[in-house]
C-alpha positions in Angstrom: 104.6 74.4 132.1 103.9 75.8 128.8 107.0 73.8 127.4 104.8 70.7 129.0 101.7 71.3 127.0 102.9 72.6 123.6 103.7 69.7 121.9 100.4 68.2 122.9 98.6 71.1 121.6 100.7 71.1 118.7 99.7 67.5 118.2 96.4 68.1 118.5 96.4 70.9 116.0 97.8 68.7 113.4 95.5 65.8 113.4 92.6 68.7 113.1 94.3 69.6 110.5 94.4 66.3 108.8 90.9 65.7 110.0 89.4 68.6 108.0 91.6 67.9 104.6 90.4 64.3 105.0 86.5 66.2 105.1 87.1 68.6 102.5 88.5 65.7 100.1 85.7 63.5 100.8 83.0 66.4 100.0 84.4 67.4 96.4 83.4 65.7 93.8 85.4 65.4 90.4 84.5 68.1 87.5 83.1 67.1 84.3 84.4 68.9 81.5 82.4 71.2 79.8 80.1 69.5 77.0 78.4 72.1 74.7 76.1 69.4 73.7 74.7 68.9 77.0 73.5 72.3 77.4 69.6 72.5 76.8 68.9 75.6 78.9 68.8 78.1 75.8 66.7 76.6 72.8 67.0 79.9 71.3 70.8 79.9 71.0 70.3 76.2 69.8 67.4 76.8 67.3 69.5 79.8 65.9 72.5 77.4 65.6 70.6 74.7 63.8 69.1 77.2 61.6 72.3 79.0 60.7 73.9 75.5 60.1 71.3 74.9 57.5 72.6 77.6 55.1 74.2 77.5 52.1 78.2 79.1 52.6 77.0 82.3 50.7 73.9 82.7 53.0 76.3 82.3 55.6 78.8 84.8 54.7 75.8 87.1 54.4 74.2 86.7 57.6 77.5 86.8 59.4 78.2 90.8 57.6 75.2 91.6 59.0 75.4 90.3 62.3 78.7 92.1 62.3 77.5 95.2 61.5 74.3 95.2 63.8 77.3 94.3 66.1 79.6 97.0 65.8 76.6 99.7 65.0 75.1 98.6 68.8 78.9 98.9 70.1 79.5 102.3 68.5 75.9 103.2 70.1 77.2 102.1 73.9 80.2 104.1 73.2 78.7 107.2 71.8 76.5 106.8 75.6 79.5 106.6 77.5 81.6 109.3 75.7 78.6 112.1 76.2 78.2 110.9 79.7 82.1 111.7 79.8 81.0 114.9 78.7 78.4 115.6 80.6 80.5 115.1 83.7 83.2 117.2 82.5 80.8 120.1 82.1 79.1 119.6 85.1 82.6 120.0 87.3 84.1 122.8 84.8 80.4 124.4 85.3 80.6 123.7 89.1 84.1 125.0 89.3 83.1 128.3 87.4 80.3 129.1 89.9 82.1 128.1 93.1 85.0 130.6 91.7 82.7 133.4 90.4 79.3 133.4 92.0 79.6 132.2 96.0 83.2 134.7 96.1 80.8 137.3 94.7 78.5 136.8 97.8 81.6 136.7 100.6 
């Protein structure tokens, strides 16, 4: 009996199957490539762009040394923060360690 029905059910799988590829091709829609021109969400970015566009070449090279090195002295802050949270942690188990193995044997 179950040799009887299998076909049909496999049958009827399949055309779900082609069913729900023919629905999911129907819903997408193509994807436009990206167009930095078209985004108008951040005027600041934009406004900053324009303005730094406007420069003469040595203005330019000038604002770009010190946007690196307002760059690299924020990223040296963030890692400075991360290393002495490192530490911090690292003291707290060795500190941890030192009074599981000292103090709480002392009170057994």
């Amino acid at each position: 009996m179950s040799d009887r029905n299998s076909p049909n059910w496999e049958e009827k799988l399949e055309q779900k199957f082609k069913d729900l590829e023919a629905e999911i091709n129907n819903q997408t829609s193509p994807v436009r490539p990206f167009n930095p021109q078209e985004v108008k969400s951040n005027k600041t970015v934009s406004r900053v762009a324009t303005w730094f566009q406007g420069l003469e070449t040595p203005a330019k090279v000038g604002v770009a040394v010190v946007a690196v090195i307002v760059g690299l002295s924020i990223l040296n802050g963030v890692l400075k923060l991360v290393t002495s949270l490192i530490v911090v942690g690292i003291l707290g188990f060795v500190l941890y360690a030192l009074y599981r193995a000292l103090i709480q044997n002392k009170s057994n």
